[in-house]
C-alpha positions as CSV (number, residue, x, y, z in Angstrom):
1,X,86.7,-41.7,251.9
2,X,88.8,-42.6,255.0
3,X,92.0,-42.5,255.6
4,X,94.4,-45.1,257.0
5,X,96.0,-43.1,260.1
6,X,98.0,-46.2,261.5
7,X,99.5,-46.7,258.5
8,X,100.7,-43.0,257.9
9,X,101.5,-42.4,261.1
10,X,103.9,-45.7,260.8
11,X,105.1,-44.4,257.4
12,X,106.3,-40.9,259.9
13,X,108.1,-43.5,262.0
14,X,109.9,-45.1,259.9
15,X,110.6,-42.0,257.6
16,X,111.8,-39.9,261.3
17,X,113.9,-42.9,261.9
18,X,115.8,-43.3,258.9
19,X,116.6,-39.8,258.1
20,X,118.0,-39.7,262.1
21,X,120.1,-42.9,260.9
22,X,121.1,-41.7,257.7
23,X,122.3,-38.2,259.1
24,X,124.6,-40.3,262.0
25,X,126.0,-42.5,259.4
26,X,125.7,-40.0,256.6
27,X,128.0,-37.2,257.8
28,X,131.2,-39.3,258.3
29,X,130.4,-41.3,255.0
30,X,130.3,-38.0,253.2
31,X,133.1,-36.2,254.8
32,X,135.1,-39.0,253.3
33,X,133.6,-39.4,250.0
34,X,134.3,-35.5,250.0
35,X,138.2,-35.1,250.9
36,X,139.0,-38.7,250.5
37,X,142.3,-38.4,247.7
38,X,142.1,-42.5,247.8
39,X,142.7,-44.2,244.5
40,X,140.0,-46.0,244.2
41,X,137.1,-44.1,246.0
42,X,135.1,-43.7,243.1
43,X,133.8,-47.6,243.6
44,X,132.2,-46.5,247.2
45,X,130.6,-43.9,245.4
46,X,129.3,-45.8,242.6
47,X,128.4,-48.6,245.9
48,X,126.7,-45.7,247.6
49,X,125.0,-44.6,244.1
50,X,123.5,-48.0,243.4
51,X,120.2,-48.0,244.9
52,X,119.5,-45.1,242.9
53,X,120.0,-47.4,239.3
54,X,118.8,-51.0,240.8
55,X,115.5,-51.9,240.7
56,X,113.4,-51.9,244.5
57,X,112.3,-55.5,244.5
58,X,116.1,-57.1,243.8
59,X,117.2,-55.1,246.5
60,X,114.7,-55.9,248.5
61,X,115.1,-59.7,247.8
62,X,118.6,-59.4,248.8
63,X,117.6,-58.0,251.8
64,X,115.0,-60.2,252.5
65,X,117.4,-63.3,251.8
66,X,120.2,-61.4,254.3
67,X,117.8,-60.9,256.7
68,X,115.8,-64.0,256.7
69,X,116.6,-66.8,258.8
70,X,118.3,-68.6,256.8
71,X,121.2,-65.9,256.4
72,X,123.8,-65.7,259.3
73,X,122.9,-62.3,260.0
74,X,118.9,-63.5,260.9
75,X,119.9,-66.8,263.0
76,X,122.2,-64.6,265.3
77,X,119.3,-61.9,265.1
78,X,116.7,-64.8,265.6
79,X,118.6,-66.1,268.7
80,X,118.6,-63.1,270.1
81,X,114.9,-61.8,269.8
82,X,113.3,-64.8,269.1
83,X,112.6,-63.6,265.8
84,X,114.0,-63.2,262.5
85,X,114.5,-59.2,260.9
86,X,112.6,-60.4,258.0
87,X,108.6,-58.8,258.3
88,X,109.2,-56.5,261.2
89,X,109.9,-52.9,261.6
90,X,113.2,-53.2,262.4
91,X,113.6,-55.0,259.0
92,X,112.0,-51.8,257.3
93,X,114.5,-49.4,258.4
94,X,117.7,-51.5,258.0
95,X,116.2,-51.8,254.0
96,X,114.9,-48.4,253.7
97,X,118.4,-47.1,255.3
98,X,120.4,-48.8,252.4
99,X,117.4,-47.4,249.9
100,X,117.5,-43.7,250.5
101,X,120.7,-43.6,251.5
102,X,122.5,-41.9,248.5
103,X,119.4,-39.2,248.8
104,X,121.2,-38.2,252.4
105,X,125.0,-38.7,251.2
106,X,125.5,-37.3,247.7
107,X,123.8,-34.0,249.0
108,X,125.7,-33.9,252.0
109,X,129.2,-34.8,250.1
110,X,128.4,-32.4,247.7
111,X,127.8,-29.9,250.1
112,X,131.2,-30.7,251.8
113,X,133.4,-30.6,248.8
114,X,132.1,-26.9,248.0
115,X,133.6,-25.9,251.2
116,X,136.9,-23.9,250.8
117,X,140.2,-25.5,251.6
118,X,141.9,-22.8,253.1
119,X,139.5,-22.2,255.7
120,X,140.0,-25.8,256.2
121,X,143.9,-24.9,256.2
122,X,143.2,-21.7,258.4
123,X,141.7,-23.8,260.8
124,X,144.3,-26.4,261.1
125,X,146.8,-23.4,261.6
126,X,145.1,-21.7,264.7
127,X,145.1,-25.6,266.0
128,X,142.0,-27.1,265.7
129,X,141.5,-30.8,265.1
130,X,140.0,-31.9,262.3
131,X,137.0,-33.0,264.5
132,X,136.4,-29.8,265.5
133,X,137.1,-28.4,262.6
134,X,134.7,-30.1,261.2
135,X,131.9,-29.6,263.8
136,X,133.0,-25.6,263.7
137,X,133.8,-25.1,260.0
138,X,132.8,-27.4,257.6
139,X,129.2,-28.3,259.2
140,X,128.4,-24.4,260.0
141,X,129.2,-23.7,256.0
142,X,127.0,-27.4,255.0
143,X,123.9,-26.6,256.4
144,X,121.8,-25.8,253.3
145,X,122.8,-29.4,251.4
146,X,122.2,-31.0,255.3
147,X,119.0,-30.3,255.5
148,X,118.6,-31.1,251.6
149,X,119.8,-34.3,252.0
150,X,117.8,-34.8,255.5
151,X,114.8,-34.4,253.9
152,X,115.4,-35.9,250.4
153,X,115.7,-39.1,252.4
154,X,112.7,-38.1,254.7
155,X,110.6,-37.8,251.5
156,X,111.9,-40.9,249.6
157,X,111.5,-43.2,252.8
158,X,108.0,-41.6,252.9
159,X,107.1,-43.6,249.5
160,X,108.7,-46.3,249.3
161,X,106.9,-49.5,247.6
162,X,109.2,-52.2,246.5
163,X,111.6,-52.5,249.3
164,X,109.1,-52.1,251.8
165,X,107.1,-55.1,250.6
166,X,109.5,-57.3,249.7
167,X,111.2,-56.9,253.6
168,X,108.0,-56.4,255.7
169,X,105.1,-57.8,253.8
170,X,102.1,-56.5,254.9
171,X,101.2,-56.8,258.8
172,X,98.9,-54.0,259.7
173,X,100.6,-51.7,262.7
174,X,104.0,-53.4,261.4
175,X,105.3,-53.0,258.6
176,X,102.5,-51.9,256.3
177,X,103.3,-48.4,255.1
178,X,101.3,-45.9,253.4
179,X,102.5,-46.8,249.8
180,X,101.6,-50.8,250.7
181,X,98.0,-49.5,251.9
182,X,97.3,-47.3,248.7
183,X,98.0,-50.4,246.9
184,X,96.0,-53.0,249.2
185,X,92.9,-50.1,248.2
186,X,94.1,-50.5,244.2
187,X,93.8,-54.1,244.5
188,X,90.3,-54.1,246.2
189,X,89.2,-51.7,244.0
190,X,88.3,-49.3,246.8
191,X,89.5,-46.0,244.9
192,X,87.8,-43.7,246.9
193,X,90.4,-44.7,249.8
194,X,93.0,-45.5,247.2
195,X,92.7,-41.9,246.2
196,X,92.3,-40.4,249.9
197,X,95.7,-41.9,251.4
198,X,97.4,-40.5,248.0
199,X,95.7,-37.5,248.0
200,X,97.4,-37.1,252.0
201,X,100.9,-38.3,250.5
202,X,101.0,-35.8,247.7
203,X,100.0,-33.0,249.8
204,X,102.5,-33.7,253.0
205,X,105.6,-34.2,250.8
206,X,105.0,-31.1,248.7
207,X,105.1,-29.1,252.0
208,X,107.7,-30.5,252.9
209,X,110.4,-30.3,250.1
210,X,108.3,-26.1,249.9
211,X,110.2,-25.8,252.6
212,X,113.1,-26.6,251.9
213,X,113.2,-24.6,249.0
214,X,111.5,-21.7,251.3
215,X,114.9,-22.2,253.5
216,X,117.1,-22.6,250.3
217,X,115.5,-19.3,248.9
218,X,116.8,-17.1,252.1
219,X,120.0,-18.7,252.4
220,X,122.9,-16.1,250.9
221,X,124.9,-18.5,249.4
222,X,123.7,-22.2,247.6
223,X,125.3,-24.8,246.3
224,X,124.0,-27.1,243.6
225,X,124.4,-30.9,244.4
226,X,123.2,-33.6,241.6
227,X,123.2,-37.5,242.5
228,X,126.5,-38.6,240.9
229,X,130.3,-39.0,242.0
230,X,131.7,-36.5,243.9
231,X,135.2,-34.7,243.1
């Protein structure tokens, strides 16, 4: 059996990225989702919810047709680099960002909302700005459903299929991920490998959502989250 350590250690890359993206653009899209009293906030939540319901591949050939070069976004891109996003790294994490990004948010939100108001209020007396506030209050209290949603996304970016292959293809030290290489192996009936690669897969991702359950288990106080709108 051998393993395919290029393409793992790419899938750690990608996965390191987009959970670092997801928590910078995460936090602010949460703290909004959370104390938002807009009308109509429950269609950025359902927006935000979407990847969870819509198949990989026809978001992935969305992104692919946004990010190709026919698309506005990949001629400027293209005239820029040279190249289009389409089939390159940078292509993987812009589609793996929109992917797991409800795994990041709807923990965070959740863990947001279960804050209490009136140290919110408490805070704002002694005056504090909501930013720090926020950075002294509300994200000291979060911490458990941060690091839920963190790695949630860290995990889900770790096996992704569809997206991944409808966005990078399959260029060996590029785009191709372990989930793509486990099913190059399928389709050249090399199981032993197949089985090697998923064998590694299974065993990194169960250590790492033990844990967060290990951290959950010696927090004092949890809150439960579920992927769904947020009041």
């Amino acid at each position: 059996m051998s393993i395919n350590w290029q393409a793992f250690g790419l899938t750690i890359e990608l996965a390191l990225v987009v959970s670092a993206i997801l928590l910078a653009i995460g936090l602010p899209l949460a703290y909004w989702i959370a104390f938002s009293r807009w009308r109509w906030k429950f269609l950025v939540e359902a927006a935000v919810a979407l990847p969870i319901v819509l198949p990989p591949t026809v978001l992935g050939f969305y992104l692919l047709v946004a990010l190709g070069s026919r698309s506005p976004l990949g001629r400027w891109w293209q005239s820029l680099t040279g190249h289009t996003l389409a089939f390159t790294f940078t292509g993987l994490v812009i589609g793996s960002v929109l992917y797991s990004l409800p795994f990041a948010v709807q923990p965070f939100a959740a863990s947001f909302s279960s804050v209490d108001r009136k140290l919110l209020a408490a805070s704002a007396t002694l005056g504090a700005s909501p930013l720090r506030t926020f950075f002294r209050v509300v994200i000291p209290l979060s911490v458990p459903g941060l690091v839920t949603g963190v790695v949630l996304a860290f995990a889900h970016t770790m096996g992704e299929f569809g997206v991944v292959l409808m966005i990078g293809g399959n260029i060996p030290g590029i785009t191709r991920t372990v989930s793509i290489d486990i099913y190059d192996q399928v389709q050249a009936s090399n199981y032993a490998a197949a089985n090697a690669m998923a064998v590694l897969l299974l065993i990194f991702c169960f250590a790492v959502l033990t844990v967060v359950y290990a951290l959950h288990r010696r927090t004092p106080k949890q809150e439960s989250w579920t992927i769904g709108p947020v009041n």
